[in-house]
py3Dmol code that shows the C-alpha trace and the ligand (Angstrom):
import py3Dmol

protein = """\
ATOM      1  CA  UNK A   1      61.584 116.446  85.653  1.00  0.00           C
ATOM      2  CA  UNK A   2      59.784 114.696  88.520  1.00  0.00           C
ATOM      3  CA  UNK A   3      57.314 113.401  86.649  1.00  0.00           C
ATOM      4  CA  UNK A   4      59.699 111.919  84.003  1.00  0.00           C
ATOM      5  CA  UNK A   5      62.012 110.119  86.143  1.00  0.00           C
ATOM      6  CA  UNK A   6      59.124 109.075  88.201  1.00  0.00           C
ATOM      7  CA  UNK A   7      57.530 107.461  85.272  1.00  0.00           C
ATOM      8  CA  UNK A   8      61.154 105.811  83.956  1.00  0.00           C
ATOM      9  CA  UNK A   9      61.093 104.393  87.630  1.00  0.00           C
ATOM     10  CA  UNK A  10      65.196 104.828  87.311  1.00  0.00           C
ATOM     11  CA  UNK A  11      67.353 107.397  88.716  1.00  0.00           C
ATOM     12  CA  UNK A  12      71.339 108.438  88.079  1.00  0.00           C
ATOM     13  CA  UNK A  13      73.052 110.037  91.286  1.00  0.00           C
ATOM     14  CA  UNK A  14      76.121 111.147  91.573  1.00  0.00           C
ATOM     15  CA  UNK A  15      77.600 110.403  95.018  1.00  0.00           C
ATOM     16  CA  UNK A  16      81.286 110.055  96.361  1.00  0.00           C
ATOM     17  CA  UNK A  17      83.125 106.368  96.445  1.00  0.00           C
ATOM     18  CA  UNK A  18      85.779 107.152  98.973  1.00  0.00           C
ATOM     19  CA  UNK A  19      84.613 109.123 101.824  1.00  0.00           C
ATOM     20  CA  UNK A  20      83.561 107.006 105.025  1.00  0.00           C
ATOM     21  CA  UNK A  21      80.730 107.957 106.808  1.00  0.00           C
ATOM     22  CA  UNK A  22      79.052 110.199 103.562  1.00  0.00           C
ATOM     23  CA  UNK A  23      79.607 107.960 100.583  1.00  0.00           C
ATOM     24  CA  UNK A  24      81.786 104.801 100.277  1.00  0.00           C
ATOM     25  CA  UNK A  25      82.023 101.769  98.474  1.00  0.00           C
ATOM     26  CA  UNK A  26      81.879  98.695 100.710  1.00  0.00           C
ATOM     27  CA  UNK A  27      83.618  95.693  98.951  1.00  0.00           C
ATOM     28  CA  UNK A  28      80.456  94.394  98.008  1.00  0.00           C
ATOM     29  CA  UNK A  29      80.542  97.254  95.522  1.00  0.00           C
ATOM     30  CA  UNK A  30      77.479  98.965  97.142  1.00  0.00           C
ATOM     31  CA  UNK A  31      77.855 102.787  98.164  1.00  0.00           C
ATOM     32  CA  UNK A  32      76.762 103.846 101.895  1.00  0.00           C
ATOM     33  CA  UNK A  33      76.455 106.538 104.183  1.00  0.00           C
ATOM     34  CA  UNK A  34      74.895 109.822 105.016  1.00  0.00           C
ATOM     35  CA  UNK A  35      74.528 111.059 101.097  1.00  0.00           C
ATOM     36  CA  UNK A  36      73.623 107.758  99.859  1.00  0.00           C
ATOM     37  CA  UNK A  37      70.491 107.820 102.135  1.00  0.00           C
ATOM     38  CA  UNK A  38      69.581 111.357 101.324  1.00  0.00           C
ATOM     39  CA  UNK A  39      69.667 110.359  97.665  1.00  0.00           C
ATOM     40  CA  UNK A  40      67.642 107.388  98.461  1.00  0.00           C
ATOM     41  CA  UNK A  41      65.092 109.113 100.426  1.00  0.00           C
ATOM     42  CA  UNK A  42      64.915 111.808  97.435  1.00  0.00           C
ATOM     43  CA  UNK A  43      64.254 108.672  94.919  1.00  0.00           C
ATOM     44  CA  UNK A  44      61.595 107.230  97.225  1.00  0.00           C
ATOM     45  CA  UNK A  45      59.590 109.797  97.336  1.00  0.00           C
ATOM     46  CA  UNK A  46      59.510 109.699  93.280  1.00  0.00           C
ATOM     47  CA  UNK A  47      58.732 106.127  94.034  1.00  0.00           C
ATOM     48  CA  UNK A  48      61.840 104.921  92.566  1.00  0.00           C
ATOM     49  CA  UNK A  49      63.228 102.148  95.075  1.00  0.00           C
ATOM     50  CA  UNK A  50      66.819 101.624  95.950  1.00  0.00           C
ATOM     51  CA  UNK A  51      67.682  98.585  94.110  1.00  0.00           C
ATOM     52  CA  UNK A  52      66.633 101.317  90.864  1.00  0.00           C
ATOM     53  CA  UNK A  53      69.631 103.787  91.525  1.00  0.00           C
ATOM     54  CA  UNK A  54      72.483 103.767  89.771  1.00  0.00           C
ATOM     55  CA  UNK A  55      75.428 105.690  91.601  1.00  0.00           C
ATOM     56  CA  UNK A  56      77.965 107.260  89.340  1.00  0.00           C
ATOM     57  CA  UNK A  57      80.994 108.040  91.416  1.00  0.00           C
ATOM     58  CA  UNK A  58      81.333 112.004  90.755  1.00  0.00           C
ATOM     59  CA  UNK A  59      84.704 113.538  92.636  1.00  0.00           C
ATOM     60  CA  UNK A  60      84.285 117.137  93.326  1.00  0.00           C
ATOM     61  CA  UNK A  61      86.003 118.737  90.278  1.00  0.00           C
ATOM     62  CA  UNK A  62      83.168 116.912  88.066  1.00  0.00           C
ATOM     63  CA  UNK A  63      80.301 117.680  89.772  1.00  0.00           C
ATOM     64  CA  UNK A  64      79.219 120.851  87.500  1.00  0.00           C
ATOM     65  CA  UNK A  65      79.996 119.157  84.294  1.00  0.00           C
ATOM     66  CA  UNK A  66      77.888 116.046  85.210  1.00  0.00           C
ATOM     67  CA  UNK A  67      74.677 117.502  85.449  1.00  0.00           C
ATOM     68  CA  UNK A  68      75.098 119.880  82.795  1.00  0.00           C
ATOM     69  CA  UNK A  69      75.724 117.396  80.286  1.00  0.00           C
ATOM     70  CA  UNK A  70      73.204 115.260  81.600  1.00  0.00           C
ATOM     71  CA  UNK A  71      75.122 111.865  82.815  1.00  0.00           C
ATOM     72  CA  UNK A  72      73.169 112.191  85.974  1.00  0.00           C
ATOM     73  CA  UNK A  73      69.807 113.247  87.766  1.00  0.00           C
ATOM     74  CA  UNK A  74      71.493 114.885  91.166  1.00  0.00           C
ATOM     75  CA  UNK A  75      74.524 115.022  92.886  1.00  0.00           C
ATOM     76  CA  UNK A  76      74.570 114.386  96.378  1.00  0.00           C
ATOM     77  CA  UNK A  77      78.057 114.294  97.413  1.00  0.00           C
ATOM     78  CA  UNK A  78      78.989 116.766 100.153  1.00  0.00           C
ATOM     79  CA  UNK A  79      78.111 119.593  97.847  1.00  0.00           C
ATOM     80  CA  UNK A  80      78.284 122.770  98.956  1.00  0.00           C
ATOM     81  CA  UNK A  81      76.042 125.409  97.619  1.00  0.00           C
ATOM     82  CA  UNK A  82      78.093 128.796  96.182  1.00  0.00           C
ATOM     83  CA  UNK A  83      77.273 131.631  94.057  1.00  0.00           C
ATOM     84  CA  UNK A  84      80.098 130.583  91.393  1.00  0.00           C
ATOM     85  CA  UNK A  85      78.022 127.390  91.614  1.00  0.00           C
ATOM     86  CA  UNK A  86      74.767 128.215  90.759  1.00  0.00           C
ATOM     87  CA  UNK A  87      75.946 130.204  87.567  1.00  0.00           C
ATOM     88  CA  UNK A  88      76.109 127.016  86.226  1.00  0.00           C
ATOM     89  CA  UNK A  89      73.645 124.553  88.381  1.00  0.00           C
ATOM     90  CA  UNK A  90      71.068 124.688  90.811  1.00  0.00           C
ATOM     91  CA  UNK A  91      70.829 123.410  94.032  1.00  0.00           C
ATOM     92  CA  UNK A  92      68.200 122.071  96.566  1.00  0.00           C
ATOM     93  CA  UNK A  93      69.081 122.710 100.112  1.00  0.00           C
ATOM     94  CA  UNK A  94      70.635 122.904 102.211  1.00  0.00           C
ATOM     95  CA  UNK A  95      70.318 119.473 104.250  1.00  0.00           C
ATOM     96  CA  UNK A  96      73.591 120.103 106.458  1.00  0.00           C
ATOM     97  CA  UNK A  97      76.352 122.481 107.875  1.00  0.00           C
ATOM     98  CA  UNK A  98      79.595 121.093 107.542  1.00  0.00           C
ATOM     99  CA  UNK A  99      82.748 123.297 108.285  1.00  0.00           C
ATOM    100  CA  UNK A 100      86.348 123.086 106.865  1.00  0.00           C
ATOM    101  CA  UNK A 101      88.958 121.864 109.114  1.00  0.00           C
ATOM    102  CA  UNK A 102      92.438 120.293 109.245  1.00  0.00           C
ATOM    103  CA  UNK A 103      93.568 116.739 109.367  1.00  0.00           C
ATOM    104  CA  UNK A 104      96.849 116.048 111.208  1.00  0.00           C
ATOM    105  CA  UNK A 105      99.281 112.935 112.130  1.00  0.00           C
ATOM    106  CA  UNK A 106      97.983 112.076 115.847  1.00  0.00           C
ATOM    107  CA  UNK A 107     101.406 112.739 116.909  1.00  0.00           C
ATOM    108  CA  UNK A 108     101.338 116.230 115.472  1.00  0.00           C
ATOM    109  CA  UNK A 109     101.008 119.650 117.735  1.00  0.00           C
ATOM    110  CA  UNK A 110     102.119 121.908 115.605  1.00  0.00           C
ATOM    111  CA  UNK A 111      99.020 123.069 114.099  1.00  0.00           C
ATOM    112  CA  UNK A 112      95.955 124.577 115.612  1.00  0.00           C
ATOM    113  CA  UNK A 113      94.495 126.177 113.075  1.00  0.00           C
ATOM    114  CA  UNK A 114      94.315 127.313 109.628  1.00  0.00           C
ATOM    115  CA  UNK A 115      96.792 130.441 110.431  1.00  0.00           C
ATOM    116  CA  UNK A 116      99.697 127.417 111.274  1.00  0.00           C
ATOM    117  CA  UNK A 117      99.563 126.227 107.860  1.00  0.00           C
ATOM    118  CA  UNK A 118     102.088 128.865 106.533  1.00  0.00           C
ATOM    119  CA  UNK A 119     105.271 126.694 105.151  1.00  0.00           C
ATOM    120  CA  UNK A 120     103.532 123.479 105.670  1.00  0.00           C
ATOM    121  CA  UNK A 121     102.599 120.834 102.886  1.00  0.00           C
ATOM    122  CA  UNK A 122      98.766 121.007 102.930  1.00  0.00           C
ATOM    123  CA  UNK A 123      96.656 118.740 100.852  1.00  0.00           C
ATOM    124  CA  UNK A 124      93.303 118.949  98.901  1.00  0.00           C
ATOM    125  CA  UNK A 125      91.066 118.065  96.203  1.00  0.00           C
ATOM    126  CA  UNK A 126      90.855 119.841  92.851  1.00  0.00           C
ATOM    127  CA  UNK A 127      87.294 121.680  92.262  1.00  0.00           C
ATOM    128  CA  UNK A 128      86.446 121.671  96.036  1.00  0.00           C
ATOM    129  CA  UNK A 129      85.542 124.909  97.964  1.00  0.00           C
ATOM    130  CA  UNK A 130      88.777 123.703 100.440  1.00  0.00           C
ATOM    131  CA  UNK A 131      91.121 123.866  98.154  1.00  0.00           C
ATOM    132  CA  UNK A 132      90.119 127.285  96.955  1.00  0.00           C
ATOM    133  CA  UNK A 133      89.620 128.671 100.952  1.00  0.00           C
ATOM    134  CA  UNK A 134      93.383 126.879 101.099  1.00  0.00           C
ATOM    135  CA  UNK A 135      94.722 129.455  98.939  1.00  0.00           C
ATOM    136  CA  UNK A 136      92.688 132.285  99.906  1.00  0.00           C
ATOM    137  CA  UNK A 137      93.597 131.839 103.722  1.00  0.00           C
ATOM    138  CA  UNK A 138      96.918 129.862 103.825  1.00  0.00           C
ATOM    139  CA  UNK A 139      98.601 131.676 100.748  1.00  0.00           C
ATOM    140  CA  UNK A 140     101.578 130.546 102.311  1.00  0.00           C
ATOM    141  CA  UNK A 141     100.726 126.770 101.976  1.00  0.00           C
ATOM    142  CA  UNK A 142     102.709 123.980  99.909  1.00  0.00           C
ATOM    143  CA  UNK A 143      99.644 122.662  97.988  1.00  0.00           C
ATOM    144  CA  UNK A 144      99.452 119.312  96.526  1.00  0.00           C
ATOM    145  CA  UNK A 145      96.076 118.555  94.768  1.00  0.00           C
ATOM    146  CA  UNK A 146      94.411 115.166  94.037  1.00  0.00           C
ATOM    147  CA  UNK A 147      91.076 114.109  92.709  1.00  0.00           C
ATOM    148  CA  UNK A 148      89.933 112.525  95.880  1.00  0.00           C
ATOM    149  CA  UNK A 149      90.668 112.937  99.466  1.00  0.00           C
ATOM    150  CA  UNK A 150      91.707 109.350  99.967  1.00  0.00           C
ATOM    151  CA  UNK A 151      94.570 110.152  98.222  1.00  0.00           C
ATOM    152  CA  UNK A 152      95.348 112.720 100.691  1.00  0.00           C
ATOM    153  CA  UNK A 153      95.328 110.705 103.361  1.00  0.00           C
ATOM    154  CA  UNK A 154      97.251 108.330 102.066  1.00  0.00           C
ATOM    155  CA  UNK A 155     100.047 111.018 101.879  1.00  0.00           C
ATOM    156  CA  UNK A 156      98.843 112.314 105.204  1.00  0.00           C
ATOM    157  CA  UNK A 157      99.950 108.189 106.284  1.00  0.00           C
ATOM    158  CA  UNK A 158     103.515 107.996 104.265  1.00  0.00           C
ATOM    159  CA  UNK A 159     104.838 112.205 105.276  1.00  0.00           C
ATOM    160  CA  UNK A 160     104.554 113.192 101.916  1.00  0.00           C
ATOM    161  CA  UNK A 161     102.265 115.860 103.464  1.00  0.00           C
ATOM    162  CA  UNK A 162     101.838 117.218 106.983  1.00  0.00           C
ATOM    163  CA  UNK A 163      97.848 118.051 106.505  1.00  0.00           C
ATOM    164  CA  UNK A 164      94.810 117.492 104.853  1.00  0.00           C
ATOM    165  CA  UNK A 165      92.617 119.995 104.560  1.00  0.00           C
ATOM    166  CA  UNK A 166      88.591 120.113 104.143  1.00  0.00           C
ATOM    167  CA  UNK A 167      85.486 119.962 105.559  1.00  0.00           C
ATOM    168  CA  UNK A 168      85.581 118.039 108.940  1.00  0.00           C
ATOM    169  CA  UNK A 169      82.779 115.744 108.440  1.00  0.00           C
ATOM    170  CA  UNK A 170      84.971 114.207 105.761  1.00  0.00           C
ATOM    171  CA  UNK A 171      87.934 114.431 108.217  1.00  0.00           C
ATOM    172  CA  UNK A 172      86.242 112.548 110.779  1.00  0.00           C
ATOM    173  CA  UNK A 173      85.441 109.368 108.388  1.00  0.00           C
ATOM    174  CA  UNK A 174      88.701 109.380 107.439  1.00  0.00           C
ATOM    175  CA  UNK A 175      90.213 109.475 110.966  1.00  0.00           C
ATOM    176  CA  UNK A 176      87.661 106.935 112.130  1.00  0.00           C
ATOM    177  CA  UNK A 177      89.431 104.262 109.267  1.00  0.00           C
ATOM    178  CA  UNK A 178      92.568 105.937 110.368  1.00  0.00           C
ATOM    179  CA  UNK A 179      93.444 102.791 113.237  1.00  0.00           C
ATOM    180  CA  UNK A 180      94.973 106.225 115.294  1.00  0.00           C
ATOM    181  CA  UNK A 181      97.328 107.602 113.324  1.00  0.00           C
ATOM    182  CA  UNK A 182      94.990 110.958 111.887  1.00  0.00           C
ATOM    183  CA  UNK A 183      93.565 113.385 114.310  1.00  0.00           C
ATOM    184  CA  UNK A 184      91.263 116.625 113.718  1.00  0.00           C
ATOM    185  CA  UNK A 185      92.811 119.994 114.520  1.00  0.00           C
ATOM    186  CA  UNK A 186      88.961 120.973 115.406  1.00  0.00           C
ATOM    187  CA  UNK A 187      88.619 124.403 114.738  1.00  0.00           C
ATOM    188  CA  UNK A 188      86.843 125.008 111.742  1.00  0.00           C
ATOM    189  CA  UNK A 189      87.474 128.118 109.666  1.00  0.00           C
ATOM    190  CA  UNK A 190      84.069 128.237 106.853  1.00  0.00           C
ATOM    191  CA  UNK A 191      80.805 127.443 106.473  1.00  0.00           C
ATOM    192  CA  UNK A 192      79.627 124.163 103.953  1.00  0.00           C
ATOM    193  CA  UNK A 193      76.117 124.359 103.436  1.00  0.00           C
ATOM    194  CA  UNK A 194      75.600 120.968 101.683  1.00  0.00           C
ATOM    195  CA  UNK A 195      72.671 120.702  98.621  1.00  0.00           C
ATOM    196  CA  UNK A 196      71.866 118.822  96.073  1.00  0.00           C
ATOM    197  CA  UNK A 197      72.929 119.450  92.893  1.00  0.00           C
ATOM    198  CA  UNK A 198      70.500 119.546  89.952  1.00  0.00           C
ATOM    199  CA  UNK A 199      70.792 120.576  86.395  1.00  0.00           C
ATOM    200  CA  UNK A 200      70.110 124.518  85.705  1.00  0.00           C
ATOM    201  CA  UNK A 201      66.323 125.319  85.727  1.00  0.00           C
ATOM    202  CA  UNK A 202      65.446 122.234  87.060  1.00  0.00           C
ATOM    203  CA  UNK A 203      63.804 123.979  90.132  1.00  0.00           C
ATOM    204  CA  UNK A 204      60.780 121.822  90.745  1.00  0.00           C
TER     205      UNK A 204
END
"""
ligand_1 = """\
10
LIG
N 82.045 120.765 100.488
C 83.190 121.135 99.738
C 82.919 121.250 98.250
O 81.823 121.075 97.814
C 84.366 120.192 99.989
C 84.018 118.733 99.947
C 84.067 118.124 98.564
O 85.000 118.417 97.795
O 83.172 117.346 98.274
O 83.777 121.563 97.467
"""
view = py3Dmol.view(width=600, height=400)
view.addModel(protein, "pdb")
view.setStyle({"model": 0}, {"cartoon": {"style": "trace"}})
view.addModel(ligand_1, "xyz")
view.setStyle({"model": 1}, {"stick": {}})
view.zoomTo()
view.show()
C-alpha cells in the first residue's frame, strides 16, 4: 500500500471540515489543524508533499464506509479506535487521548456532569462514539442528532438545545469561535484514543 501510493505521489484523506482547532476549512478553502498535520506528516514520509493531498471531508457516520469502498487512503479525523471498529477497519495509533465532555451556554450552572443530563436536550453527531456513550450513560437524555457538530452548536447558540455533547478537544475549538457564549462543563466521562483509519488488512 505504501509503496503504491508512494509511487502515484497522490494521497486521499479523509479529515473533518468543521471542527476548529482539528480540521477546518479556512475560507480560502484549505483544511487546518491538528489532524490535517498528522495526515500531512503521514504523506511526507511517503514523500507525497502537501500541495498532493486531496482532503475529502468525511463526518463521523462515514468514516467506515469510506475506506472500505476505497474513496480514500486514511481517515484522520478525531477517530477513535473501538472494537466494533476494527471489525470492519483497521487503525494505526493511537496519536492522542481525547475525553468526552459537555458543552454548555456560558451562562449555564446547571450541569456538572454527564449524570445532570437526565431531562435535558443533549446534542450529538450520528456514527460518533458520543452519541452512543449519550445513550448508554444519559438514557434519560432528549437526543437530537446531526451529521456534524457545528450544527450542534448552532442549536447550542439559538436554545434549541441546552448541551452538546462529545469529546472536549472538539468542545474547546468550538468554544474558542464561540465570542463567550459556550463554556466546557470539564469533567470528562470516557476515554478517545484517536487513530488513523485505514482500510482492513492494510497493516503495513
Ligand atoms: N472521537 C469520537 C468518534 O470517533 C467522537 C468525535 C467524532 O465524531 O469525530 O466517534
Amino acid at each position: 500500500t505504501m509503496a503504491e501510493l508512494s509511487e502515484a505521489g497522490s494521497i486521499t484523506i479523509g479529515t473533518k471540515f468543521d471542527q476548529p482547532g482539528f480540521g477546518l476549512e479556512n475560507l480560502e478553502g484549505e483544511v487546518e489543524g491538528f489532524d490535517v498535520e498528522v495526515a500531512k506528516i503521514i504523506a511526507g514520509a511517503l514523500g507525497i508533499a502537501p500541495e498532493d493531498i486531496t482532503f475529502e471531508q468525511t463526518p463521523s457516520a462515514v468514516r467506515e464506509e469510506v475506506l472500505e469502498g476505497g474513496e480514500v487512503d486514511m481517515v484522520v479525523a478525531t477517530y477513535t479506535i473501538n472494537d466494533k471498529r476494527k471489525e470492519v477497519i483497521d487503525f494505526a495509533g493511537p496519536y492522542y487521548v481525547a475525553g468526552q465532555d459537555i458543552m454548555v451556554a456560558a451562562d449555564d450552572d446547571s450541569i456538572a456532569g454527564v449524570d445532570d443530563l437526565a431531562g435535558k436536550r443533549v446534542c450529538s453527531v450520528q456514527g460518533s462514539t458520543s452519541v452512543e456513550n449519550i445513550r448508554t450513560m444519559a438514557p434519560e437524555a432528549e437526543l437530537t442528532e446531526y451529521d456534524v457538530y457545528s450544527k450542534c452548536a448552532d442549536d447550542l447558540r439559538n436554545g434549541r438545545v441546552d448541551a452538546v455533547s462529545t469529546d472536549n478537544v472538539i468542545l474547546v475549538g468550538l468554544i474558542s469561535e464561540s465570542e463567550g457564549a459556550f463554556k466546557l462543563v470539564g469533567n470528562p466521562f470516557t476515554e478517545e484514543p484517536y487513530g488513523i483509519g485505514v482500510k482492513k488488512g492494510d497493516d503495513e
